[in-house]
C-alpha positions in Angstrom: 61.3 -110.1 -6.3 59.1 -112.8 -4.3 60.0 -111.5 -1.1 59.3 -107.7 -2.1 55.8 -108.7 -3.6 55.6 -110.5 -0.3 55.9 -107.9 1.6 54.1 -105.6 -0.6 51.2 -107.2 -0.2 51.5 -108.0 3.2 52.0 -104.0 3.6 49.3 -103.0 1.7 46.8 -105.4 4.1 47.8 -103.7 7.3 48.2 -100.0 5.9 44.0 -100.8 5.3 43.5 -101.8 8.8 45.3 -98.6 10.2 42.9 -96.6 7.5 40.0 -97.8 9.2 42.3 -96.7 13.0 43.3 -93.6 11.1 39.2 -93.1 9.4 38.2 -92.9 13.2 40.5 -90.1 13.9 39.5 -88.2 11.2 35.6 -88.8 11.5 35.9 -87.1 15.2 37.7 -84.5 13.8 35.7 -83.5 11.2 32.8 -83.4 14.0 34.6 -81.8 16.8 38.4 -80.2 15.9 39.5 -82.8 18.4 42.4 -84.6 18.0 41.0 -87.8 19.9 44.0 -89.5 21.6 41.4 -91.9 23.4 41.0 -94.1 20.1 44.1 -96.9 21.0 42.0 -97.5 24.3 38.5 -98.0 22.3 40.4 -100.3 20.0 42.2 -101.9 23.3 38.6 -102.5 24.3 37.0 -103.8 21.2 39.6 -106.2 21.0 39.4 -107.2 25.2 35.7 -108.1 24.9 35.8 -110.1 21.8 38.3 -112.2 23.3 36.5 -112.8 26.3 33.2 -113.6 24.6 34.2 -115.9 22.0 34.5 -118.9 24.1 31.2 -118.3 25.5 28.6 -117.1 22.8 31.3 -117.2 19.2 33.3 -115.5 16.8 30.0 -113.4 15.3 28.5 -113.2 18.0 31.7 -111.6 20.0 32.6 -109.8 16.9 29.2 -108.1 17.0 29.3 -107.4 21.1 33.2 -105.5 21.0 31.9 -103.4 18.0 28.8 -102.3 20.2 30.9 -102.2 23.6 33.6 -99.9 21.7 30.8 -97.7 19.9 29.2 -96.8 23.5 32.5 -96.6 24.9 33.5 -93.9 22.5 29.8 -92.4 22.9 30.4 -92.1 26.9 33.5 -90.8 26.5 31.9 -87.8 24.6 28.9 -87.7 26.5 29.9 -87.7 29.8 33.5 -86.0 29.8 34.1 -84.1 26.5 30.5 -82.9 26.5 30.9 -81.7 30.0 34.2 -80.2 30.2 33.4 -76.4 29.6 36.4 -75.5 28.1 37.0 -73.2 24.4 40.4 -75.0 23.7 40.2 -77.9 21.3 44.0 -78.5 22.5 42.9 -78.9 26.0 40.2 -81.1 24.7 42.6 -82.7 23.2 44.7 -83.2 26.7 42.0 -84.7 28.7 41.3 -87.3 25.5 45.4 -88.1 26.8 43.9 -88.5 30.5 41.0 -90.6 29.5 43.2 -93.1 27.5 45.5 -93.8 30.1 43.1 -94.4 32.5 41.3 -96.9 30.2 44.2 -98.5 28.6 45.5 -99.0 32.4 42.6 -100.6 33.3 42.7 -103.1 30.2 45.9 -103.6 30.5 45.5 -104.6 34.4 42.7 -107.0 33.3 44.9 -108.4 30.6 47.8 -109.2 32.5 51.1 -111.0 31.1 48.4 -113.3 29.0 48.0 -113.5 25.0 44.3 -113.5 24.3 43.1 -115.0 21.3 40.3 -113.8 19.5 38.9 -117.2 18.1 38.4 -116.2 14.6 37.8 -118.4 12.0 40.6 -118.3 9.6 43.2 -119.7 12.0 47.0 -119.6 10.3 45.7 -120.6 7.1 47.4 -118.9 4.0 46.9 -118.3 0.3 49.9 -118.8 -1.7 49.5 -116.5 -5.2 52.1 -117.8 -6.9 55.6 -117.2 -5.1 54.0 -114.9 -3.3 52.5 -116.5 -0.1 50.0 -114.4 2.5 48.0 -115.2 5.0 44.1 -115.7 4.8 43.6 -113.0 7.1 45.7 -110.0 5.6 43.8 -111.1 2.2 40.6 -110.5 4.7 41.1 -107.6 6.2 42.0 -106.1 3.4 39.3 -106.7 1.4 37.3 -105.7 5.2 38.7 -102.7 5.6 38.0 -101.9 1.4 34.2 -102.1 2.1 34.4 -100.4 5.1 35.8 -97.1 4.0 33.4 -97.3 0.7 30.9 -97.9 2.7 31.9 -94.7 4.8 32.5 -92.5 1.8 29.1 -92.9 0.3 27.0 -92.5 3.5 29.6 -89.3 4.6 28.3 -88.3 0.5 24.8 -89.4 0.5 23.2 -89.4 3.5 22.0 -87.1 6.0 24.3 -88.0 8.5 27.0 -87.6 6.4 25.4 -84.2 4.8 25.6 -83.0 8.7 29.0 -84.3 9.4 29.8 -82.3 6.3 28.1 -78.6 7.5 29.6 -79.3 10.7 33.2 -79.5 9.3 32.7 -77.0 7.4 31.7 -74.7 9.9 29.3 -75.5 13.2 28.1 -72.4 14.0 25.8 -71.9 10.6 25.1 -75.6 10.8 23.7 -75.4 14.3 21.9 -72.1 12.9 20.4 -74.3 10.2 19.0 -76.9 12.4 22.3 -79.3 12.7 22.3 -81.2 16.2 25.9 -80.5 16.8 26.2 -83.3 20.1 24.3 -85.7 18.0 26.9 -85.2 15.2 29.5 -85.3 17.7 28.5 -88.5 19.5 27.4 -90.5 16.4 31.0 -89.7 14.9 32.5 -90.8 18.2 30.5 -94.5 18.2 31.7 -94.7 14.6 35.3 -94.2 15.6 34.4 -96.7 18.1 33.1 -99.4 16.1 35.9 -99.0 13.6 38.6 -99.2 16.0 36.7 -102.6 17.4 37.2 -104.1 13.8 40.6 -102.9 13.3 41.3 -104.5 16.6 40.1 -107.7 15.5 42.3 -107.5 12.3 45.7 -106.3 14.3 45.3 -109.5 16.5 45.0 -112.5 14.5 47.4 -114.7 12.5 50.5 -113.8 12.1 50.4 -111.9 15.7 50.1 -114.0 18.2 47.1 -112.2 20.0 45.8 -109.5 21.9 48.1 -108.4 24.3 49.3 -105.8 26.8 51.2 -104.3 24.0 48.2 -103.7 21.6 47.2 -100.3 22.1 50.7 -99.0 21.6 50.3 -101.0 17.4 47.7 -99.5 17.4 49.2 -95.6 17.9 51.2 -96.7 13.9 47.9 -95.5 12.5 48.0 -91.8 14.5 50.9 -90.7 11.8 48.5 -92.2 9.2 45.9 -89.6 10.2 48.6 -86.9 10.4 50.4 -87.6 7.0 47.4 -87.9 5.6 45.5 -85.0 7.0 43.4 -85.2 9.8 40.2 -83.5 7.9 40.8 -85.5 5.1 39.0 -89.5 4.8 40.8 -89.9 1.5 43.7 -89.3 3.3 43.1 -91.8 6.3 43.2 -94.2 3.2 46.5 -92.8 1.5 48.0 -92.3 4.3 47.4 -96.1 6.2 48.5 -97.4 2.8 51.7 -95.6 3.1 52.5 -96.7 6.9 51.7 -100.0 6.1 53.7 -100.7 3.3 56.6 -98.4 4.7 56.7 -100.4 7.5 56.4 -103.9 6.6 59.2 -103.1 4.0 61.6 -101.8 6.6 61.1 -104.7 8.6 61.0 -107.4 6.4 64.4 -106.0 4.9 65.5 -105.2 8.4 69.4 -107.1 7.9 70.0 -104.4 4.8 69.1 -101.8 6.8 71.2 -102.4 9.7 73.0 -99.5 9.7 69.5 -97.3 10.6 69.3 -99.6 14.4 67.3 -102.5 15.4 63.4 -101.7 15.0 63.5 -99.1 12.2 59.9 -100.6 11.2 58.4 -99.6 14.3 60.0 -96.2 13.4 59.1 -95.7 10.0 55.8 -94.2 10.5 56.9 -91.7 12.8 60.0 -90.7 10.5 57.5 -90.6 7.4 54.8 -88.3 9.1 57.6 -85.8 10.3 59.1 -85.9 6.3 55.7 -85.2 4.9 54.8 -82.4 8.0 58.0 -81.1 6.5 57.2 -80.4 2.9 53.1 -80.5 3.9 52.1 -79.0 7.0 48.7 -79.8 6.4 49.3 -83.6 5.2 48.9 -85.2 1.7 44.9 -84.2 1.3 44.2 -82.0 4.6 42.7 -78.3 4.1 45.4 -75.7 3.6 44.9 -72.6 6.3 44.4 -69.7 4.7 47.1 -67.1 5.6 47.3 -62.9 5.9 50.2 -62.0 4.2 
């Protein structure tokens, strides 16, 4: 029973940091009906720069310059290539959002090298030991992180005129740009957000117990793409739901790896995939997304 609370725990901690991943999805598709596959390379770069700048100016200090590097990363992207691309199809959007992530994740990657970057934060390996249950200081972190985060996001997308925008826009853009809405401002404000989350998660996805930020980052960081699916991609209460259940899916089919020979070796890094294509099964839409409505 330890070892399952264990792992519970442990689950529950990194399905909230592929919420926040999975939140940025959903934002720019609530803005634009674009599937952004661009969002491991913003997370990719988050993460590169506040591994670089630590040494020099700190953790804050770094923290604070990936989250702003990401945000105008994601804003360029939209600005000068989505923006300009004159095209109607939100698929082929969607395909040159595949082009400009491997051109940017190549780049990182070449930068990175064969090293492990650390990221210098400030909890180290310490852990936290709840009874038999034993977890590290920074899942209890970025859980708690990631829960203030996506509160945070709820209440502005609920309250404030941004959100009241992203909202209309959603819903549908052509009476909200009748209505005054500044569609590209929506579209690159909810592109910087994406940004900035992904800069956090990245921050989260590399410290104790992974060893670092590495080449192989940016492909962790695609775990949280089923989140979005499974739990609908127009849907923020679903980014939640639907990290939750990749995280603990995953971190349970790992952790109880030996039982589960019989599936193959690396069934965890499977399990997200295999859950999304259940759920797409009896869902199309995923757990919360909007149902299309259907001549019959």
């Amino acid at each position: 029973m330890a070892v399952f609370l264990e792992l519970l725990v442990n689950g529950i901690s990194v399905g909230a940091v592929y919420a926040l991943i999975a939140l940025g999805f959903v934002v720019i598709f609530k803005a634009t009906e674009v599937v952004n596959f661009t969002h491991a390379s913003l997370l990719l770069a988050g993460g590169y720069v506040i591994a670089r700048l630590h040494p020099l100016i700190g953790f804050w200090a770094a923290l604070a310059a990936g989250i702003a590097a990401a945000a105008l990363v994601g804003a360029l992207v939209e600005f000068l290539i989505l923006r300009r691309a004159h095209v109607g199809s939100r698929g082929v959007l969607a395909i040159v959002t595949i082009g400009v992530d491997i051109l940017l994740t190549t780049e990182l990657t070449r930068r990175i090298g064969t090293e492990v970057l650390a990221l210098g934060d400030p909890w180290g390996d310490r852990v936290l030991r709840l009874g038999p249950v034993t977890v590290a200081e920074t899942r209890v972190v970025a859980l708690a992180v990631a829960a203030a985060l996506i509160v945070a996001f709820l209440l502005a997308f609920k309250f404030t005129g941004w959100g009241v925008a992203m909202r209309a826009t959603a819903e549908d853009a052509e009476t909200a740009a009748l209505m005054g809405v500044r569609l590209g401002r929506v579209s690159l404000s909810a592109w910087a957000v994406a940004g900035a989350l992904a800069a956090v998660a990245a921050m989260f996805l590399c410290v104790f117990p992974t060893p670092g930020l590495d080449r192989g980052t940016a492909a962790a960081a695609m775990k949280a793409f089923p989140a979005a699916i499974l739990g609908g991609l127009d849907s923020t209460t679903g980014a939640l739901a639907g990290g939750l259940i990749v995280g603990v899916t995953e971190t349970l089919m790992s952790g109880y790896q030996s039982e589960l020979a019989f599936l193959g070796r690396g069934i965890g890094d499977a399990a997200p995939f295999l859950v999304m294509i259940v759920i797409l099964l009896l869902r199309p839409s995923g757990l919360f997304g909007t149902k299309e409505p259907a001549r019959v």
